[in-house]
C-alpha positions in Angstrom: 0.0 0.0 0.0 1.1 3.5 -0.8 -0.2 6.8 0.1 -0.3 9.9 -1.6 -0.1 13.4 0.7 0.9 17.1 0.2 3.8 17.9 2.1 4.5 21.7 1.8 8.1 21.6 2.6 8.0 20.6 -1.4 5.4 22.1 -2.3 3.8 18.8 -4.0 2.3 15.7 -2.9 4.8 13.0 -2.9 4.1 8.7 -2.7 5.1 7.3 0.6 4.4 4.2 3.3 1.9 4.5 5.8 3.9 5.8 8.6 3.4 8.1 11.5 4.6 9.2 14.6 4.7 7.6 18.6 3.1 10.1 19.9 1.4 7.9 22.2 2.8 8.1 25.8 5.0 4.9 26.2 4.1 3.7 22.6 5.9 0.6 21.4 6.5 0.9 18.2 4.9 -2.4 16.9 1.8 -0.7 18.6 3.1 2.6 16.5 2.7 0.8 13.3 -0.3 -1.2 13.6 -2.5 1.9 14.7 -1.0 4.2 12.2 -1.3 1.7 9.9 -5.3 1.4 10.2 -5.4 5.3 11.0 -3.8 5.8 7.6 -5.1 3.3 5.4 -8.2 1.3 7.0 -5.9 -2.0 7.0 -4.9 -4.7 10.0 -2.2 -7.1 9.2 -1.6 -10.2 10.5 1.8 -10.6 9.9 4.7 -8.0 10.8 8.3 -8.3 10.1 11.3 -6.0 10.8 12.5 -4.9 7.5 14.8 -1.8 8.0 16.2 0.7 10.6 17.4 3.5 9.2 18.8 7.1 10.5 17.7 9.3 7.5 19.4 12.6 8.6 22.3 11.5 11.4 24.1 14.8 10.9 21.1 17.1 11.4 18.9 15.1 14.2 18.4 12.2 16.4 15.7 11.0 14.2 15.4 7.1 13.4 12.7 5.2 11.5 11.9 1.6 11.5 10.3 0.0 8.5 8.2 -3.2 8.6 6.7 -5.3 6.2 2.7 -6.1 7.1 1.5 -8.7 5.2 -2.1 -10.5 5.4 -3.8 -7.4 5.2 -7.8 -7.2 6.1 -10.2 -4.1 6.1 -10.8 -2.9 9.5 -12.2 0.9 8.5 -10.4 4.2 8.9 -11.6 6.8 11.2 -12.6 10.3 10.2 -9.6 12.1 8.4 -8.4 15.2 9.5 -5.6 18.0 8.9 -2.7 16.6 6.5 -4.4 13.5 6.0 -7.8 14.7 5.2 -6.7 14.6 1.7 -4.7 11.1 1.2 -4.8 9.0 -1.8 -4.3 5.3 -0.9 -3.3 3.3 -3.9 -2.8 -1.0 -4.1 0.5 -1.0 -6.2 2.6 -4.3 -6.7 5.6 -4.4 -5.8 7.2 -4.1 -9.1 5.3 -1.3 -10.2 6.4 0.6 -7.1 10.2 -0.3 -7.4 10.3 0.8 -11.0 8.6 4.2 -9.5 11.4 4.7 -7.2 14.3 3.9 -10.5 12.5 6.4 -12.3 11.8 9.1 -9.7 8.7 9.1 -9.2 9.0 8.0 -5.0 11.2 10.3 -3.6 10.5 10.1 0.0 14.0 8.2 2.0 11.6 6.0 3.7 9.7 4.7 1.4 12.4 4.1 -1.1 14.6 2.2 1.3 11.5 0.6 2.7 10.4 -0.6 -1.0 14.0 -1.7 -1.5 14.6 -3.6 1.3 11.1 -5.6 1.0 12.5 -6.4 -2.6 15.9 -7.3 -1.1 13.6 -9.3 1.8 11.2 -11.0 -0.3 13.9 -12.7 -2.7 15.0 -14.2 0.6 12.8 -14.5 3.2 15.2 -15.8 6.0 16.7 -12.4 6.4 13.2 -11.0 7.9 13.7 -10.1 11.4 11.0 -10.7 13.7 8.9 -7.5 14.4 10.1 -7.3 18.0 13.7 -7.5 16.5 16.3 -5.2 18.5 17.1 -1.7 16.9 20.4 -1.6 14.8 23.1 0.1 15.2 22.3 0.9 18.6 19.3 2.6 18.1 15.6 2.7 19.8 12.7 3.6 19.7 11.8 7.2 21.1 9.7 7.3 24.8 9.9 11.3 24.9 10.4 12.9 21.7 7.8 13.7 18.8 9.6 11.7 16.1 8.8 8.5 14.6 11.8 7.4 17.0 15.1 8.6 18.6 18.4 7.5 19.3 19.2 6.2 22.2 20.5 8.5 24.9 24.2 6.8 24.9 25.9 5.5 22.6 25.8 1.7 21.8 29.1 0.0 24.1 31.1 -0.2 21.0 31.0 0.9 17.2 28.8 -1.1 14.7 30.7 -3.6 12.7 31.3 -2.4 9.2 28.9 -3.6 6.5 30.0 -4.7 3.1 28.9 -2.1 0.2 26.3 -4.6 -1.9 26.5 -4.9 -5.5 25.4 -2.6 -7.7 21.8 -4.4 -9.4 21.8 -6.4 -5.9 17.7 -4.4 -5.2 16.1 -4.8 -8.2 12.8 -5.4 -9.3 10.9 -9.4 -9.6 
């Protein structure tokens, strides 16, 4: 699923994931994801995996995202809609389709194109999915007092990541 919203910072309505924010007090994000994922788009899944954790602006702020894949997807109804998502377009798009939009531009937004790769990368071998409770990388975790989808954790993780090999070029493409 993919959802189309205005985001005046651009100007223009850009494609993205349902996502949101853990503005719940004490909010884990599973929790996060399942009830923005049926605020959003009027969908349950019964199936969650850990897909990505990324750190989309690590220079400029403490914010860091988590990505899942939801999967068995049933109709449980969306609420009313109001403010910035009064106006959201939700669009069915396979897979394929949605890759070739991020190759030629068309998705833009960080999350959703290294979401959409990584389900690609994930789906081709479906070992690699990390259980939905997985641990955060890279020493990461989930936010309990800050407005973003998720913060850093206060120290620094005991030690430095290991280094990860740079993949192939081609290794993310489309089935």
């Amino acid at each position: 699923m993919l959802i189309e919203q205005y985001r005046h910072p651009l100007r223009r309505k850009l494609w993205e994931l349902p996502a949101g924010l853990m503005d719940v007090d004490r909010e884990a994000p599973l929790a996060a994801a399942r009830r923005e994922l049926a605020e959003e788009t009027g969908l349950a899944a019964a199936d969650w995996h850990t897909l990505v954790d990324m750190v989309p602006s690590p220079g400029f702020c403490d914010e860091v995202i988590r990505v899942y894949l939801a999967r068995g997807l049933t109709e449980v109804g969306r609420s009313e809609m109001l403010d910035e998502e009064a106006d959201l377009r939700i669009v069915k798009v396979p897979l394929s389709q949605a890759l070739a939009a991020v190759a030629d531009g068309r998705i833009v937004n960080a999350s959703a194109v290294v979401g959409l790769l990584a389900a690609a990368a994930a789906l081709r071998d479906p070992g690699s999915l990390r259980p939905a409770e997985a641990p955060w990388g890279a020493g990461a975790g989930p936010a309990l007092h800050g407005p973003l989808s998720a913060g850093a954790a206060d120290t620094p993780p005991a030690a430095p990541p290991a280094p990860i090999a740079a993949p192939e070029l081609g290794t993310v493409a489309g089935n």
